[in-house]
N, C-alpha and C positions, 0 to 999 in steps of 0.2 A: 347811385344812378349813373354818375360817369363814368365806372365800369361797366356796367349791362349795355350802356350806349356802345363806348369801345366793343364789347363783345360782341353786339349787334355788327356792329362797322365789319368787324375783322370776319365774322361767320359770311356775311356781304361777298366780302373779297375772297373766303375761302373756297365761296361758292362760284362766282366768275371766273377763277382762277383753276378752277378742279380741271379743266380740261384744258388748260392752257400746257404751249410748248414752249422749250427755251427762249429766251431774245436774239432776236442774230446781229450780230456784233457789226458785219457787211451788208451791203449790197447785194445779194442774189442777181444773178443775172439767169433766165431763162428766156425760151424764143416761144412767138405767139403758139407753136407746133406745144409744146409743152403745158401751156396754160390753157389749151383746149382740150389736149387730154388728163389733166388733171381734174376739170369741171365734167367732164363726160366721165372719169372716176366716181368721183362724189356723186355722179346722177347717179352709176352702176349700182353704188352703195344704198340708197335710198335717204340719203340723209336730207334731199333737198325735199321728201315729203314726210321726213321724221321731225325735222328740225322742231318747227312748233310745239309738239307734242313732248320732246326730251327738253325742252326749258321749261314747259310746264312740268313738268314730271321734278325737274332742281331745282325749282320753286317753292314746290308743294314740299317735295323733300327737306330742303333748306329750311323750310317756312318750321320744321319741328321742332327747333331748336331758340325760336321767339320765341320770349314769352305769350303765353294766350291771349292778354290783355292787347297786346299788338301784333297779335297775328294777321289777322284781315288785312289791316293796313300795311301791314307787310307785302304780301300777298299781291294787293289792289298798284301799290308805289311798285315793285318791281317788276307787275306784268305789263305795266305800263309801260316803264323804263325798258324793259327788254323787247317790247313791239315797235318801239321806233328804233332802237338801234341795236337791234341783235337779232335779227331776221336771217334767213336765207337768203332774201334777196339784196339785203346790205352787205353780209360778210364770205355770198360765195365765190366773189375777184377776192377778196384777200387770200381765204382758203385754199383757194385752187392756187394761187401765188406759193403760199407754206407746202402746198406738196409738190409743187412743181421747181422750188428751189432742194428738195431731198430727193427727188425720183425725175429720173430720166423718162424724155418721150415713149422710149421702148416699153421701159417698168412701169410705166402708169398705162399705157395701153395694154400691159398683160395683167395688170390688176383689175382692169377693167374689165377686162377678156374672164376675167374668175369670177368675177361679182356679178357677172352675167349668167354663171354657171347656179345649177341647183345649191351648190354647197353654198357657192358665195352669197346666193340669193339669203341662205338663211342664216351665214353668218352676218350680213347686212342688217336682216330683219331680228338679230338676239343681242347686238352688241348694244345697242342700245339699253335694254332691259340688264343686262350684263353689267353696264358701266352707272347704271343705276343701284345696282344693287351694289355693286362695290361701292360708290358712297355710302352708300346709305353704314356700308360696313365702317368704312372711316368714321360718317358722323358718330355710329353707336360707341365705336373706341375713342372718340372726344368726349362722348354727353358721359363714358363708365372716368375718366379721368380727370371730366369736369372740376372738380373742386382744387386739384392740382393745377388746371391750367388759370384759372381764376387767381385762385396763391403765385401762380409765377409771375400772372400781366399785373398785379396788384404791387407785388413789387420790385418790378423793373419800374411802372411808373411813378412807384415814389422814389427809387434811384435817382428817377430822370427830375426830382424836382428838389433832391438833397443839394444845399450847396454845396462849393468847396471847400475844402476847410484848407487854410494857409499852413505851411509848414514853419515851423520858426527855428 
């Protein structure tokens, strides 16, 4: 049971974490010019009206890989979890922060200038469905490996609980 829990945990993390970027080691400095048009980016994008829709979407996706018996509550504990602090409205100053510390005033105003455009409109409107289905491809290459990866957390944690053994 306290590997399905662990697996639970780690499927958790693998799923808040699918769309995460590196950690920045620094301080970013950007100017308010920058973090206006980085947020007027993301509006370009449509993500500040996708948002909801693609958590629910890695949710429900994620949610395949619970067991059935604790699906629901699965389901029920992370939409919850995810409406109070994984909104648009909580994370689009950070966001806009992460692209405005990689792209310049100029560069996010001409990404904006594209996502405005027909093409952009629908690479805006696909990417989503796009980065869904590529999970969805990752989860299928975890759940066909599955018994392998179960065998390797099973025993690194009984590594982690072997004593040492003294040399003499």
């Amino acid at each position: 049971m306290k590997i399905k829990l662990n697996l639970i945990t780690l499927i958790c993390l693998f799923i808040l974490s699918a769309g995460s970027i590196k950690a920045q080691t620094t301080q970013p400095t950007y100017t308010q010019g920058q973090l206006k048009a980085a947020e007027q980016c993301l509006i370009a994008t449509g993500i500040d009206k996708q948002f909801g829709d693609l958590i629910d979407k890695t949710i429900n996706t994620g949610s395949t890989q619970i067991p059935e018996e604790h699906r629901a509550s699965f389901i029920k504990v992370m939409k919850t979890f995810m409406g109070k602090y994984f909104t648009w409205d909580a994370l689009k100053g950070p966001i806009a922060k992460l692209y405005a510390a990689e792209f310049t005033e100029s560069e996010l105003n001409q990404l904006t200038a594209f996502y405005n455009t027909p093409l952009g409109k629908k690479v805006g409107e696909k990417l989503p469905e796009l980065m869904q289905k590529g999970m969805l491809l990752g989860q299928q290459s975890v759940e066909a490996h599955r018994p392998e990866l179960e065998q390797m957390m099973k025993d690194a944690f009984q590594a982690d609980t072997v004593p040492a053994q003294k040399n003499n």
